[in-house]
Backbone as CSV, one residue per row, in Angstrom:
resi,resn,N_x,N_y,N_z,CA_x,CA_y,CA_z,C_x,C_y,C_z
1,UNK,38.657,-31.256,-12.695,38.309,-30.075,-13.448,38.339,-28.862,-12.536
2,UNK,38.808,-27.706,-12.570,38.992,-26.315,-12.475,38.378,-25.603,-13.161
3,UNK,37.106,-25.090,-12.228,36.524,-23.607,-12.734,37.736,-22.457,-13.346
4,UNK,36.760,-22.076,-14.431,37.505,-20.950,-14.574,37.432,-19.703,-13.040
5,UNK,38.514,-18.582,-13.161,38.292,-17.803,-12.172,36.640,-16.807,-12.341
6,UNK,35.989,-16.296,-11.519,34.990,-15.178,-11.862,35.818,-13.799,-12.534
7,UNK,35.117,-13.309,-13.223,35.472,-11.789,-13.969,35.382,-11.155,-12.767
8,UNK,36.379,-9.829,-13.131,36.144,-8.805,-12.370,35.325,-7.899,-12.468
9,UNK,34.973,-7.525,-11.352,33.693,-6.619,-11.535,32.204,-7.107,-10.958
10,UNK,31.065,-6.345,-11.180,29.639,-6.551,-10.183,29.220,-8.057,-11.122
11,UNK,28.742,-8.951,-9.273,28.111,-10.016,-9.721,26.444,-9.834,-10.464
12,UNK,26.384,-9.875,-12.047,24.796,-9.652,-12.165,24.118,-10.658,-12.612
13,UNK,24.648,-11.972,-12.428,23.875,-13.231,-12.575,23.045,-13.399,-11.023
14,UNK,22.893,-13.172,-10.143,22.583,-13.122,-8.886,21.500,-11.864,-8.887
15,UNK,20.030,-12.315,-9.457,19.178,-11.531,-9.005,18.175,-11.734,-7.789
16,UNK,18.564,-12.798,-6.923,17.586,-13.147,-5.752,17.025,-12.038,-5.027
17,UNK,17.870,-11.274,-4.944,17.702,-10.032,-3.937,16.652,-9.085,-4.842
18,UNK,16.820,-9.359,-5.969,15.498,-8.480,-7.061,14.288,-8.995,-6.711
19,UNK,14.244,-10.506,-6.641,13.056,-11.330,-6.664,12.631,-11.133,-5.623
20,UNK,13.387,-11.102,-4.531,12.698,-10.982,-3.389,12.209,-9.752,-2.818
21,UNK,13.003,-8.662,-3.324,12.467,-7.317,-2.980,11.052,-7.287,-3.503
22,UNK,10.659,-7.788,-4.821,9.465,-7.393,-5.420,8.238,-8.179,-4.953
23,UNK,8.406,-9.878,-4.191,7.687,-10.538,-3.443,7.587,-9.798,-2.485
24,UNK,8.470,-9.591,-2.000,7.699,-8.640,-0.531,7.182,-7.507,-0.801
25,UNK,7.330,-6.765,-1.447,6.789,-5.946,-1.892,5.586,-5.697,-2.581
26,UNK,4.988,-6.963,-3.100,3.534,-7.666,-3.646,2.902,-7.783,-2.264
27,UNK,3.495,-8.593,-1.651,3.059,-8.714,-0.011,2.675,-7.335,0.716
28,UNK,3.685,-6.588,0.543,2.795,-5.366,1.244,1.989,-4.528,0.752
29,UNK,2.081,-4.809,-0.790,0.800,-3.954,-1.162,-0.751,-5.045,-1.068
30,UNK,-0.360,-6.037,-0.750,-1.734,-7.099,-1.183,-1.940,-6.447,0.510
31,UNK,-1.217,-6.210,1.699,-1.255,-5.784,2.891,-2.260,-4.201,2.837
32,UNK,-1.548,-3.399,2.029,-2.341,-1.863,2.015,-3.925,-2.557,1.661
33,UNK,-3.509,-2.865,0.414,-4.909,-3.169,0.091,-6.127,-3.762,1.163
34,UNK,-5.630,-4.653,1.927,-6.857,-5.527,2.692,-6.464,-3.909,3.576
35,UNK,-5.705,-3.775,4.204,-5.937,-2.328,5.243,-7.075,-1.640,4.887
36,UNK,-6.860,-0.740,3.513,-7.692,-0.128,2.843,-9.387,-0.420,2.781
37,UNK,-9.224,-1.677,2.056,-10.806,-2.473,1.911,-11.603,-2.522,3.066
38,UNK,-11.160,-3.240,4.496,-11.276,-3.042,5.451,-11.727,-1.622,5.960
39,UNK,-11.330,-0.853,6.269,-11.708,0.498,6.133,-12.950,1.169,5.174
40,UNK,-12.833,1.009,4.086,-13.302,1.527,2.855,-14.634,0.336,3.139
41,UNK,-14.881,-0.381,3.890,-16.311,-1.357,4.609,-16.500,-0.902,5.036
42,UNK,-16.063,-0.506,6.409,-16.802,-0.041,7.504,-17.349,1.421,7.541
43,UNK,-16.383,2.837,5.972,-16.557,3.736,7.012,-18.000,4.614,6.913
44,UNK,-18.438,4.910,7.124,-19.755,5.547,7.409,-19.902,6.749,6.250
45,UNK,-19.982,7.016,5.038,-19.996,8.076,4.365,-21.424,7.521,3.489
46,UNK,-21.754,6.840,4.001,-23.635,6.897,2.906,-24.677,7.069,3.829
47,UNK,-24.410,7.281,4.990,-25.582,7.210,6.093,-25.134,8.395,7.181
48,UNK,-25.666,9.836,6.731,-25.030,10.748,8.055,-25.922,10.005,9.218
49,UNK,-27.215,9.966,9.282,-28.069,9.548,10.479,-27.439,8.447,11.420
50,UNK,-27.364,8.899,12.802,-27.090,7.729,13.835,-28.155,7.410,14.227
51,UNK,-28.093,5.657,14.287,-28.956,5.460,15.016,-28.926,5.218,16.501
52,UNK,-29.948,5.761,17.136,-30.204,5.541,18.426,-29.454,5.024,19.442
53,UNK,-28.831,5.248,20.437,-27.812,4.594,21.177,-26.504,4.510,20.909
54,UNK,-26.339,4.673,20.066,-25.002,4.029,18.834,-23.936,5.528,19.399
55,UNK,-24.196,6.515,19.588,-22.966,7.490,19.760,-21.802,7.144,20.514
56,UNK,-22.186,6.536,21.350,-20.641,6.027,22.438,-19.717,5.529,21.550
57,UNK,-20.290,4.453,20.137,-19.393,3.637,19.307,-18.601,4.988,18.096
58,UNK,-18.817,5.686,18.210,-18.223,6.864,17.013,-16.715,7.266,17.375
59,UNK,-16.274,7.735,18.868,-15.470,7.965,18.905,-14.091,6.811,18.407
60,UNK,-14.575,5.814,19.138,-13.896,4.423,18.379,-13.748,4.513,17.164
61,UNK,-15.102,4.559,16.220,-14.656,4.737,14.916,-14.066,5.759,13.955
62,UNK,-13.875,6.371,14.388,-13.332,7.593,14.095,-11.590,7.431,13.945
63,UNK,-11.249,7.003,14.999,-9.914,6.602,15.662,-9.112,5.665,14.839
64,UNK,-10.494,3.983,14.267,-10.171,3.560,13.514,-10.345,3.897,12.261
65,UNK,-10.801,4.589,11.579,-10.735,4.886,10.417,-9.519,5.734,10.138
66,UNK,-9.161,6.140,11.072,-8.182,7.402,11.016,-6.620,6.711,10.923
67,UNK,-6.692,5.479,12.142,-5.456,4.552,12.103,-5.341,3.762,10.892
68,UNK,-6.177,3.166,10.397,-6.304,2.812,8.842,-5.900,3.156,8.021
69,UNK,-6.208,4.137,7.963,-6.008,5.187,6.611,-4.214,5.212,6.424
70,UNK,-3.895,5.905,7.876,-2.444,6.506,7.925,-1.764,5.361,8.059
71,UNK,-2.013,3.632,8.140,-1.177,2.854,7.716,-1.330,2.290,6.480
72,UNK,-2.480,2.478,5.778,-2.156,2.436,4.258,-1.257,3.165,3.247
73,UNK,-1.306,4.570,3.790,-0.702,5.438,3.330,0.989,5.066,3.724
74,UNK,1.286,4.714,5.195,2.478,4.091,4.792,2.731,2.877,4.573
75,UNK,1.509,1.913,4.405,2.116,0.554,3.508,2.158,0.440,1.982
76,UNK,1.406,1.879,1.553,1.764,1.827,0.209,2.554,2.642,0.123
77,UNK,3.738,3.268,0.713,4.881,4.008,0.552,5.797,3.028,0.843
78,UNK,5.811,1.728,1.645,6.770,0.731,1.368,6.752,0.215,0.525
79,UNK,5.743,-0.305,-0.155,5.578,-1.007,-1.327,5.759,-0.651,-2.443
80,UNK,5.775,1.091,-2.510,6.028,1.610,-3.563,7.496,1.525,-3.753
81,UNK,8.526,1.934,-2.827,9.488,1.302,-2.848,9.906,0.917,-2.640
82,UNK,9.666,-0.719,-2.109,10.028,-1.870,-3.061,10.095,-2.270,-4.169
83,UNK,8.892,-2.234,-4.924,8.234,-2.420,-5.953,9.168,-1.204,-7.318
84,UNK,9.899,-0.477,-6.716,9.899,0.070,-8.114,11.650,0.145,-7.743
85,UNK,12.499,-1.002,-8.519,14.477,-0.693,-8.036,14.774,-0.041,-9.145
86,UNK,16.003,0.588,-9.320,16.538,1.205,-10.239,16.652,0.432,-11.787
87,UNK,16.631,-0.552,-11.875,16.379,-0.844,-13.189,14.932,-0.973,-13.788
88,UNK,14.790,-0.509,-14.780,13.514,-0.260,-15.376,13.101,-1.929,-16.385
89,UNK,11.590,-2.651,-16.524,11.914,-3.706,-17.337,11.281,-2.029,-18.819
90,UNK,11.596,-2.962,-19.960,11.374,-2.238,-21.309,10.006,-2.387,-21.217
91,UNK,8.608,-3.356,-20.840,7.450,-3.063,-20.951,7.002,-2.839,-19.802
92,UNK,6.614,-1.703,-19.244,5.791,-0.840,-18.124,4.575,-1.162,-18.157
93,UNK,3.873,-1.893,-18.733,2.424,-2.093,-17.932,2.617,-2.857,-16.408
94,UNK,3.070,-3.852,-16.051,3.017,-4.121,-14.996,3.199,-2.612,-13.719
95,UNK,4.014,-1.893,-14.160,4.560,-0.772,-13.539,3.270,0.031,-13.178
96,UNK,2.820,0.597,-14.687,1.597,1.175,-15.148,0.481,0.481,-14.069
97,UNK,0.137,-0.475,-13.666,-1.105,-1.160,-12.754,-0.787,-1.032,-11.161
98,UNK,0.595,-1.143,-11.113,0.898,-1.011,-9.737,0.666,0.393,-9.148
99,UNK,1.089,1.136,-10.162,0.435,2.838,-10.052,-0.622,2.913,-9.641
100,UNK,-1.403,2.507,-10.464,-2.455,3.027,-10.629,-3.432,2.545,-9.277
101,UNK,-2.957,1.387,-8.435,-3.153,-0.011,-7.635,-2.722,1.107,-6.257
102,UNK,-1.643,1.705,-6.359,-1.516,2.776,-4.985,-1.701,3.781,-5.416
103,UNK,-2.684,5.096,-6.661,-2.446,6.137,-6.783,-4.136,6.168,-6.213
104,UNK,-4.840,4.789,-6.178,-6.105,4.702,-5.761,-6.350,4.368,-4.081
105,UNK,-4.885,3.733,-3.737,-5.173,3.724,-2.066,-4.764,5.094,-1.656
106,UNK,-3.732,5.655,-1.998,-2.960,7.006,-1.390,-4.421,8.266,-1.262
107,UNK,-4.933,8.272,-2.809,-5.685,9.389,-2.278,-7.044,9.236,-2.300
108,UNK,-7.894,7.612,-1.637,-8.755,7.484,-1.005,-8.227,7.539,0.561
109,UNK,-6.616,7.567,0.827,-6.822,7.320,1.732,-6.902,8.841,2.556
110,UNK,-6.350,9.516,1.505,-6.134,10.954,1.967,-7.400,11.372,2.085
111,UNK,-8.356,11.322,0.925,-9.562,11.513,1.073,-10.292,11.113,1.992
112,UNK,-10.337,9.631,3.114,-10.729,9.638,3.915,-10.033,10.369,5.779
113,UNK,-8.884,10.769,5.598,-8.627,11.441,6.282,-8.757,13.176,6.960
114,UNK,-9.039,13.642,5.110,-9.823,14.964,5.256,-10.993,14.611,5.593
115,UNK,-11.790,13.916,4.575,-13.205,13.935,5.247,-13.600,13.702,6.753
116,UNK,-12.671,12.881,7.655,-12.634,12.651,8.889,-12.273,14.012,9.772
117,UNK,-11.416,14.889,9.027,-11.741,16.299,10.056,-12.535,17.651,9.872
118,UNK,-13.664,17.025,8.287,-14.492,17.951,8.314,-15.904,17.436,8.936
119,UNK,-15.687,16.274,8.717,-17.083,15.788,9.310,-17.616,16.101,10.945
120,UNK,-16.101,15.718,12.093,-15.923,15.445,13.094,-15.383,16.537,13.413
């Protein structure tokens, strides 16, 4: 038996490269996220008072909160695109959550980056 020949023109039975863009791309936002959370634990915005001794540890934290932030901000700019290729599916809620999933890291994270140079 002899296959027929392939048609001419773009292969679009071959979506691996879809699947996989959007796994990794789950991956790096499940990545922003623990970045984020992580951060969004430790950082100090319910307690101005230091306690006692503790100042030497600020500059450190400061540094890290600051490195945090600005790699969330670009792990949810990879993920964003990944996560979003030129074909659209017809129902957007999944779309709709992923938004909404980095429109909440981007500008907590921004938010913790201003607040880090008015505080300090």
């Amino acid at each position: 038996m002899v296959r027929d020949p392939a048609p001419a023109g773009a292969d679009v039975n071959n979506r691996g490269v879809l699947r996989a863009r959007v796994v990794f791309g789950a991956l790096i936002l499940f990545a922003a996220v623990i970045a984020w959370g992580t951060a969004f634990l430790i950082s100090p915005h319910s307690n101005n008072t230091v306690a006692a001794g503790t100042e030497h540890v600020r500059g450190a934290v400061v540094v890290f909160l600051r490195n945090s932030a600005l790699g969330t901000l670009v792990l949810s700019a990879l993920a964003a695109w990944l996560l979003f290729p030129a074909r659209r599916p017809k129902s957007p809620r999944r779309d709709y959550a992923i938004m909404a999933v980095l429109a909440v890291l981007v500008l907590s994270s921004l938010y913790q980056l201003f607040w880090l140079r008015t505080v300090l």
